[in-house]
C-alpha positions as CSV (number, residue, x, y, z in Angstrom):
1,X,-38.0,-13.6,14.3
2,X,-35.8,-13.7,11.1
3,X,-34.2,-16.5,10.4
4,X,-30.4,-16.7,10.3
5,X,-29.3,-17.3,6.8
6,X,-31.7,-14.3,5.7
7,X,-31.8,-10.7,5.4
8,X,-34.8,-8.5,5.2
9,X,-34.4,-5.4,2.3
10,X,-36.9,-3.9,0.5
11,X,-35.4,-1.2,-0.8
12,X,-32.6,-0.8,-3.3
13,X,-29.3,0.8,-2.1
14,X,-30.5,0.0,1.4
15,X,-27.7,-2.9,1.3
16,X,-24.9,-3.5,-0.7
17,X,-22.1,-6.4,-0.5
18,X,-18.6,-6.9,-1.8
19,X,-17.0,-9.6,-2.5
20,X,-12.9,-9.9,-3.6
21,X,-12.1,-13.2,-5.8
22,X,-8.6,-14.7,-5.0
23,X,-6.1,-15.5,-7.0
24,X,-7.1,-19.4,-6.7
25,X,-10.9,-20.5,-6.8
26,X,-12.5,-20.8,-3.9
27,X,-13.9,-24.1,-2.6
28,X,-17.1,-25.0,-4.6
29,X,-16.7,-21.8,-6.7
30,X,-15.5,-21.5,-10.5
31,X,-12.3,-20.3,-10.8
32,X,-11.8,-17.3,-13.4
33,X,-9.9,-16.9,-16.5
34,X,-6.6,-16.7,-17.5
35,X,-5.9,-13.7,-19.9
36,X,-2.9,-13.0,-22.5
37,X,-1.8,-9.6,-24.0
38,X,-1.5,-7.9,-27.2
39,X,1.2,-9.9,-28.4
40,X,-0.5,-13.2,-27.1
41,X,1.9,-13.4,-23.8
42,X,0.5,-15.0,-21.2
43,X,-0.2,-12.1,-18.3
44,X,-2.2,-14.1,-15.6
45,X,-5.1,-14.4,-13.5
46,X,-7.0,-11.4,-12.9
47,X,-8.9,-10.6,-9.7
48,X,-12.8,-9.3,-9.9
49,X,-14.6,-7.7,-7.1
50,X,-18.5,-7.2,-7.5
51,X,-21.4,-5.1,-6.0
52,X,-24.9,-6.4,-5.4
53,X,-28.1,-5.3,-4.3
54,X,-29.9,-7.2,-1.7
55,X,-33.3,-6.3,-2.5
56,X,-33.3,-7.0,-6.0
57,X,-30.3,-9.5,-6.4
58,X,-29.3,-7.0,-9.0
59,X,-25.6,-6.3,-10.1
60,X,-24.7,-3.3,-10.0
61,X,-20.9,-2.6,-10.5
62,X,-18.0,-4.6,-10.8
63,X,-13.8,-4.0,-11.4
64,X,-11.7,-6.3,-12.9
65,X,-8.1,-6.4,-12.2
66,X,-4.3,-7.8,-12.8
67,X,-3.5,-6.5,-9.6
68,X,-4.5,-7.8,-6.0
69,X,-7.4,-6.5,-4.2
70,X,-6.5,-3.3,-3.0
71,X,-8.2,0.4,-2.1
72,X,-8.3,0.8,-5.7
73,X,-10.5,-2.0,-7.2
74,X,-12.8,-0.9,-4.7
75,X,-13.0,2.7,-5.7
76,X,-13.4,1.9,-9.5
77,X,-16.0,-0.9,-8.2
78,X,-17.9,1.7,-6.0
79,X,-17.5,4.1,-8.6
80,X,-19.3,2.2,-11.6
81,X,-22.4,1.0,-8.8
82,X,-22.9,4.9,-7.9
83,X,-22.4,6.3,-11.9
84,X,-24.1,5.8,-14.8
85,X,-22.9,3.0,-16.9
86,X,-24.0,3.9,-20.6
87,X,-21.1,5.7,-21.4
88,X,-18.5,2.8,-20.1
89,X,-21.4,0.7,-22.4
90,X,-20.6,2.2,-25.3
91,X,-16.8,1.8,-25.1
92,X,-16.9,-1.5,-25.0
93,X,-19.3,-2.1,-27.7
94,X,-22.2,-3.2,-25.6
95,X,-25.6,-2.5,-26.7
96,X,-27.4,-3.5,-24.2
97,X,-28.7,-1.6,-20.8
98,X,-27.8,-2.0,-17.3
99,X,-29.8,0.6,-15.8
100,X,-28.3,0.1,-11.9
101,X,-26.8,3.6,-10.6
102,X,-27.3,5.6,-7.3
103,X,-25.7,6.6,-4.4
104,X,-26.2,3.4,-1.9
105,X,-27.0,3.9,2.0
106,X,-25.2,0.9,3.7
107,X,-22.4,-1.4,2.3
108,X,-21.5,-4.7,4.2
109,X,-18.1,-6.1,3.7
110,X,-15.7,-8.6,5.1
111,X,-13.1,-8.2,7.1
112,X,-10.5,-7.9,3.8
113,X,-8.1,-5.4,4.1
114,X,-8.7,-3.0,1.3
115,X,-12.2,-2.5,3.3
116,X,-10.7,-1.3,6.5
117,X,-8.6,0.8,4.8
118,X,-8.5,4.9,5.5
119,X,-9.5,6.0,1.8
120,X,-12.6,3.6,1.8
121,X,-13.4,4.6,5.4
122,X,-13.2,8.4,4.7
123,X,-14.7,7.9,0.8
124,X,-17.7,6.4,2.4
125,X,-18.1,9.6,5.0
126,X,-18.2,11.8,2.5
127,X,-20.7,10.1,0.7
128,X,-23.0,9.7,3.8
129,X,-22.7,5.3,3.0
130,X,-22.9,3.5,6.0
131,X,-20.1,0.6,6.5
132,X,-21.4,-2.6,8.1
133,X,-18.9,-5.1,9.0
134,X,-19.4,-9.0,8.4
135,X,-17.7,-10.7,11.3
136,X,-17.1,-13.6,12.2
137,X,-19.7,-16.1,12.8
138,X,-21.9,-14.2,10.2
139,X,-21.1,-15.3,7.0
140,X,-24.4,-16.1,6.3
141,X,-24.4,-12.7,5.7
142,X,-22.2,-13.1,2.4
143,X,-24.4,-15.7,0.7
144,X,-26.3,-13.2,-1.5
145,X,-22.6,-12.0,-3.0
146,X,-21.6,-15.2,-2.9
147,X,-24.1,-17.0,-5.2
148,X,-23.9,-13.8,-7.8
149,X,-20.3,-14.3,-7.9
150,X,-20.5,-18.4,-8.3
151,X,-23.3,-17.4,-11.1
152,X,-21.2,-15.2,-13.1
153,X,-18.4,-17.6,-13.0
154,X,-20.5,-20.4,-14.0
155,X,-21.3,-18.5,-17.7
156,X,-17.0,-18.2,-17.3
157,X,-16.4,-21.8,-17.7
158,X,-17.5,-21.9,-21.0
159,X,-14.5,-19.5,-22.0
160,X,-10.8,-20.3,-23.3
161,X,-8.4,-20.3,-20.5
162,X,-10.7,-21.4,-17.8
163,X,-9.0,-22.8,-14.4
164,X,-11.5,-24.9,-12.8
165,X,-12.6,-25.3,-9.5
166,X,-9.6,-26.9,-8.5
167,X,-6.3,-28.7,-9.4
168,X,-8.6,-31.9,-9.7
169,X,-11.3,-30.3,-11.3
170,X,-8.8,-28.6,-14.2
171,X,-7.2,-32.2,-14.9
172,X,-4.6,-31.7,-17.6
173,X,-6.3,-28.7,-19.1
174,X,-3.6,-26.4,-19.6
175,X,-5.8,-22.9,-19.0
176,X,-2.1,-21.1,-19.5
177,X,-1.3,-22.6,-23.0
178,X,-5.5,-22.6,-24.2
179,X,-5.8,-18.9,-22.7
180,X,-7.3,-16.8,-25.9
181,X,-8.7,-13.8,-24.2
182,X,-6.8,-10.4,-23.6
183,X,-7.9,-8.2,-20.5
184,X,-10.4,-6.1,-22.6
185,X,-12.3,-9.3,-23.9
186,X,-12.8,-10.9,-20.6
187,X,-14.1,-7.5,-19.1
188,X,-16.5,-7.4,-21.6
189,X,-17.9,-11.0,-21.1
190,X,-18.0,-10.8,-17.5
191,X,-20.2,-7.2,-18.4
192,X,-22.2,-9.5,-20.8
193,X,-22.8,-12.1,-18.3
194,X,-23.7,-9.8,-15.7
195,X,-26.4,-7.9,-17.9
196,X,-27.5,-11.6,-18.7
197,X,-28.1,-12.0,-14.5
198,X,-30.1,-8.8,-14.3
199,X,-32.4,-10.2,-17.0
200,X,-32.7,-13.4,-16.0
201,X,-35.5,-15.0,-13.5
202,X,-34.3,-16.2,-10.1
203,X,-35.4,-19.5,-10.1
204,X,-36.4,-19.4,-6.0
205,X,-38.1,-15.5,-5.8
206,X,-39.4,-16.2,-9.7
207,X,-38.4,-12.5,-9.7
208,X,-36.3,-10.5,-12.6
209,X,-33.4,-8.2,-11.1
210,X,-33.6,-5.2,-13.6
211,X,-37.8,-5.6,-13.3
212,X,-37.6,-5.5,-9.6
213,X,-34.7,-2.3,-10.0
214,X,-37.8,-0.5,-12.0
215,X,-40.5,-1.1,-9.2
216,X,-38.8,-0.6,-6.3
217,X,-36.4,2.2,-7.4
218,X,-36.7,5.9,-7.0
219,X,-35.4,8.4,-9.2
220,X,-32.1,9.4,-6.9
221,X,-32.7,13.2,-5.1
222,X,-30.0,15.5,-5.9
223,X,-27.7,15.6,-8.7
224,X,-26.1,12.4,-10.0
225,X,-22.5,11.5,-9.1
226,X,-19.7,12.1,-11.6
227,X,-17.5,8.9,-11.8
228,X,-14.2,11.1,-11.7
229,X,-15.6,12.4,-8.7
230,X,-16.4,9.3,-6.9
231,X,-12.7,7.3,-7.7
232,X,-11.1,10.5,-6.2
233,X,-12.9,10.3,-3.2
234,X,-11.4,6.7,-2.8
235,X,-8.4,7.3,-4.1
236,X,-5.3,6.8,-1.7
237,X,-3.9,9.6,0.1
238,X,-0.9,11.3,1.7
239,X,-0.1,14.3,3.2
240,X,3.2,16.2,2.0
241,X,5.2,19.6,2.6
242,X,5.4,21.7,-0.3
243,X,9.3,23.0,-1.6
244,X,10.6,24.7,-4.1
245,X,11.0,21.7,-5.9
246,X,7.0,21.3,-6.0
247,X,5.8,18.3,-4.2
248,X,8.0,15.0,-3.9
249,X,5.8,11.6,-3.7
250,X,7.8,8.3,-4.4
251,X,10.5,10.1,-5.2
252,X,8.8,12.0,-8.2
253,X,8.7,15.6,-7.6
254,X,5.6,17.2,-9.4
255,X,4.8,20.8,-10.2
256,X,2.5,23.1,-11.5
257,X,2.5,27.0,-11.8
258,X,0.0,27.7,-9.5
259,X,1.8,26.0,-6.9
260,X,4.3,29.1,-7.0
261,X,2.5,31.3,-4.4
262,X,2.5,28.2,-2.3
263,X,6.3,28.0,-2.6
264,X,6.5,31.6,-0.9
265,X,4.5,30.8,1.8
266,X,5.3,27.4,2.4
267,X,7.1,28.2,5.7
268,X,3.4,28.9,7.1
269,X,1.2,26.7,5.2
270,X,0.1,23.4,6.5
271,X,0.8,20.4,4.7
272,X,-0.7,19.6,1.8
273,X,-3.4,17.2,0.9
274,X,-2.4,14.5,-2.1
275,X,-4.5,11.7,-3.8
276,X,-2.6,9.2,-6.4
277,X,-3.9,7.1,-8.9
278,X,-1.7,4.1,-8.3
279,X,-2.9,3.0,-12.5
280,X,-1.2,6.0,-13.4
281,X,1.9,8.0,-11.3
282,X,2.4,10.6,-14.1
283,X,0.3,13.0,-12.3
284,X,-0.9,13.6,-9.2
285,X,-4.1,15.4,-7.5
286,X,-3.6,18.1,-4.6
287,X,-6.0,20.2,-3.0
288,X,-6.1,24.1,-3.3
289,X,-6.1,25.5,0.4
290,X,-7.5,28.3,-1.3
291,X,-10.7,27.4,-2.8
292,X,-10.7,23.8,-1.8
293,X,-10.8,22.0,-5.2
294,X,-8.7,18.8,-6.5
295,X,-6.2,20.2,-9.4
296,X,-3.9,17.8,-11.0
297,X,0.0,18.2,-10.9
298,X,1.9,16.5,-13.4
299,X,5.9,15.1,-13.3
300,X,8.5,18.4,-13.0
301,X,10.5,16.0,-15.3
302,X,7.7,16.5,-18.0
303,X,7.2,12.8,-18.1
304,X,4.0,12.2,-19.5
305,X,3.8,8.3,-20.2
306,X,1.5,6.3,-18.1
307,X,3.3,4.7,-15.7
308,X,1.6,2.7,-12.9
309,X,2.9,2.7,-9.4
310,X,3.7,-0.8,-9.6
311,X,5.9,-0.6,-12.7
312,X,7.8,2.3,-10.6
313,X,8.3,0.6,-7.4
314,X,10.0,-2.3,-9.7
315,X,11.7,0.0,-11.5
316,X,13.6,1.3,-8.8
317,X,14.2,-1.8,-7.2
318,X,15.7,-2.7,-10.3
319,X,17.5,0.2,-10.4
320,X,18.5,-0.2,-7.1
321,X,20.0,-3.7,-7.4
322,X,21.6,-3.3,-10.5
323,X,23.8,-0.2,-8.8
324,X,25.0,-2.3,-5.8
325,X,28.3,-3.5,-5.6
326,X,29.3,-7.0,-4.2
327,X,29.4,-7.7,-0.8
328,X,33.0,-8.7,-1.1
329,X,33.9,-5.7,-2.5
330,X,32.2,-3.7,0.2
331,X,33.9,-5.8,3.1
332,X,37.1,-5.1,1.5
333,X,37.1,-1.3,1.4
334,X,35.7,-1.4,5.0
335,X,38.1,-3.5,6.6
336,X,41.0,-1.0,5.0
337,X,38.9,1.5,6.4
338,X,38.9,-0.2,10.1
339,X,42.8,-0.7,9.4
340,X,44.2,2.4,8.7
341,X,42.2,4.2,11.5
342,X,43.2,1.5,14.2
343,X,46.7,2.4,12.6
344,X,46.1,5.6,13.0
345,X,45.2,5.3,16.5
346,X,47.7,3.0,17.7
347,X,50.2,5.8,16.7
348,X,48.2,8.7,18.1
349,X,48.4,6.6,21.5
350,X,51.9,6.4,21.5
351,X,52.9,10.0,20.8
352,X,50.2,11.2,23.5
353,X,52.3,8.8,26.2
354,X,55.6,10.8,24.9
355,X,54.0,14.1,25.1
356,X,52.4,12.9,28.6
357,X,56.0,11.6,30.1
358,X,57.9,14.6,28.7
359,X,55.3,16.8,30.6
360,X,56.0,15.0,33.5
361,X,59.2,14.9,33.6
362,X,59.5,18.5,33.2
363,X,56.9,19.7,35.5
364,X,58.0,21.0,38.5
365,X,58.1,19.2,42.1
366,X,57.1,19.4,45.3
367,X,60.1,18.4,46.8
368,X,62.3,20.9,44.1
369,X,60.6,23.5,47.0
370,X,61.1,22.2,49.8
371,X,64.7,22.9,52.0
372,X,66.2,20.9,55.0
373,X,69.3,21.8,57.1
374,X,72.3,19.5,57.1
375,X,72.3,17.3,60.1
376,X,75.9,17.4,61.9
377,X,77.6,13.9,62.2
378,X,79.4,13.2,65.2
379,X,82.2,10.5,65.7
380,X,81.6,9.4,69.3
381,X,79.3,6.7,69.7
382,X,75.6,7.8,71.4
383,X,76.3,8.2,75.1
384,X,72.8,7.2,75.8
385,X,73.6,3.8,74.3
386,X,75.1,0.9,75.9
387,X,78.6,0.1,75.2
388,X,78.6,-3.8,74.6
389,X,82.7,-5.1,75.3
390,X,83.3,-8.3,73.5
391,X,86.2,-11.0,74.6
392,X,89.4,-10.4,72.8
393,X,91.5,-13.6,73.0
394,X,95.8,-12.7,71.9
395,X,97.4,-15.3,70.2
């Protein structure tokens, strides 16, 4: 018997929960940070998504995000739990270790969307991780997440920017107007405040995270996962027919020179597999059908600037609105259009009824063809008739 609010791990990577933070703070849960830019412009909210080991109530990967929850922030998420992290460390100036890496056996999730999506379903195949749903009824299944994520928050509402729990909770703190950290700064504290977890002593288990990650890990079997690696695996995919323009995604056609033989044979080659990086549209990844491997195509136009798909999809709509005429002017042309052609047709009408009457007044007739003899007329009246003799009176 095991009670309900508990699960029973004992090894690391044997379970592993997600959890996606909403744009607005969650009941009883800190709310996160706003962040501004370079130029001190306020940007917004940003979204964080967190893995965490069961057995050890370790941290072990996190993505931070202006975007929405999506395939993505789960890939780079994923990505940073399987991969070393000493390298990403040292980028952001962070001397300290976080030890957590390795190819985890089981995830559980909710019943988000990114989590049921086809990338993260076939990412976690290849990878041999198990995906366990959290249904309904069973959210005492999140509560491990759930208190990480509160904890990290907590150390958050320290910071400049801060939204609360709630409207109530904020009062006339104006997080917009106080926000002082850019993007880079707050991924860096909410790294900080992580490591701080992992060292710290769980007040109920009087057990450190990174000491019980040392006596219950093993040194992983097998080669260690590459992080590029990984993200591709969960990056979003499509299928597409090569041409000789190259490959056409969005409407961005990308080519490469070793996509020429493809051209020549493209009338019997299958279509072709395609992975994007939604942070960055300037090139694309395809699959050789010849040996197998990911190659990435850049732009045909050349364009090289780091464009996210985002910033394209409002670019065109912009693009897209901007080169629209008015509606009036639209009705306009189109009722001239309807005009002239029921014009047209009203005329057409009239000189098919003149062609039709002339035809049939000059076709010929039965009765043109047909000949009857002339019927004599006599002057006596019908002698089978009665003669009728009316009164004459003289005068």
């Amino acid at each position: 018997y095991h009670p309900t609010s508990a699960l029973t791990v004992n090894q690391p990577f044997v379970l592993n929960m997600f959890s996606q933070k909403p744009k607005y703070a969650a009941s009883g849960q800190p709310g996160l940070v706003e962040v501004i830019d370079g130029q001190g412009i306020y940007v917004g909210r940003p979204y964080l998504t967190i893995a965490a080991d069961v057995a050890t109530s370790a941290i072990i990967g996190f993505c931070l995000t202006l975007e929405q929850p999506s395939r993505l922030s789960v890939a780079l998420c994923l990505a940073q739990a399987m991969c070393r992290k000493e390298d990403w460390l040292a980028a952001r100036d962070i001397n300290h270790s976080w030890p957590m890496f390795g190819r985890p056996k089981k995830v559980v999730v909710d019943s988000a969307r990114e989590f049921r999506s086809t990338s993260f379903i076939r990412g976690c195949a290849e990878y041999g991780i198990v995906i366990q749903s959290r249904n309904k009824g069973t959210v005492h299944r999140g509560g491990v997440v759930e208190r990480l994520l509160g904890k990290v928050n907590t150390v958050l509402r320290s910071l400049p920017g801060k939204t609360g729990r709630s409207i109530a909770d904020r009062g006339e703190y104006l997080s917009e107007d106080r926000a002082r950290l850019n993007f880079a700064d707050l991924e860096r504290c909410i790294a900080l405040a992580i490591i701080d977890h992992n060292l710290s002593q769980n007040e109920r288990k009087l057990t450190v995270p990174t000491k019980e990650w040392e006596r219950k890990c093993r040194q992983p079997d097998g080669p260690e996962d590459n992080p590029f690696d990984v993200l591709l695996s969960f990056l979003p995919n499509k299928t597409r027919r090569i041409s000789p323009q190259g490959v056409s995604l969005f409407a961005n056609d990308y080519f490469d020179p070793w996509l020429g033989p493809l051209v020549a044979r493209r009338d019997r080659s299958d279509a072709l597999d395609v992975r994007y990086d939604p942070r960055d549209m300037s090139h694309i990844y395809i699959k050789d059908p010849d040996t197998g491997a990911w190659r990435p195509v850049g732009r045909r136009d050349g364009l090289l600037e780091a464009v996210t798909f985002w910033q394209h999809r409002a670019e065109r709509n912009r693009a897209r609105e901007t080169g629209r005429r008015p509606i009036e002017e639209k009705t306009a042309i189109r009722r001239e259009i309807a005009a002239t052609v029921d014009a047209s047709a009203s005329k057409k009408q009239r000189l098919k009824e003149i062609a039709r009457a002339r035809h049939a007044a000059h076709a010929p007739k039965p009765y043109q063809s047909l000949t009857s003899s002339p019927t004599p007329i006599s002057e006596t009246p019908d002698p089978e008739r009665p003669r009728r003799v009316f009164p004459v009176e003289d005068w």
